[in-house]
C-alpha positions, 0 to 999 in steps of 0.5 A, spaced: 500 500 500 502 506 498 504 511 504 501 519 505 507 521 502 506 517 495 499 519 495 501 526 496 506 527 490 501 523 485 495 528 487 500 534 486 506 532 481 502 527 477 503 519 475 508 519 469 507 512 466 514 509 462 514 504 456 515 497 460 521 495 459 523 488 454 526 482 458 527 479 452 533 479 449 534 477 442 538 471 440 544 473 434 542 467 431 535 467 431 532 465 425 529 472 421 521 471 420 522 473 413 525 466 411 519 463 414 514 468 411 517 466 404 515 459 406 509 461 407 508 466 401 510 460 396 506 455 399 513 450 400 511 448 408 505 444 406 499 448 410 493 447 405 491 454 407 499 455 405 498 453 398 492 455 396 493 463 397 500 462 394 496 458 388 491 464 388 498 470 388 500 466 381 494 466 378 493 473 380 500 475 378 498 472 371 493 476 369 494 481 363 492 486 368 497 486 373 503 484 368 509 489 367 508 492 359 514 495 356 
């Protein structure tokens, strides 16, 4: 429980509330999650999900519509 003193300071100075500080600390050899999102993109990790998105961006990618012209 909070004493008088510390009650009085926060009526007259105010509560300031600071970020939360991390305690974890990232491992340098850490797989990066863009290798996994690759993965995901091209369907190559087996999930059904997976595929069937990566199927769809092809199909998207191939339309006329969407191809570069020079």
């Amino acid at each position: 429980m909070a004493s008088d003193n510390e009650i009085q300071y926060a009526i007259t100075r105010g509560i300031t509330f600071g970020k939360a500080r991390s305690e974890q600390k990232e491992d340098p050899n850490k797989v990066k999650t863009k290798a996994r999102k690759k993965a995901y993109h091209t369907g190559s990790h087996k999930s059904g999900a997976a595929k069937h998105k990566a199927e769809i961006r092809q199909r998207v990618k191939n339309r006329a519509s969407q191809r570069k012209t020079k």
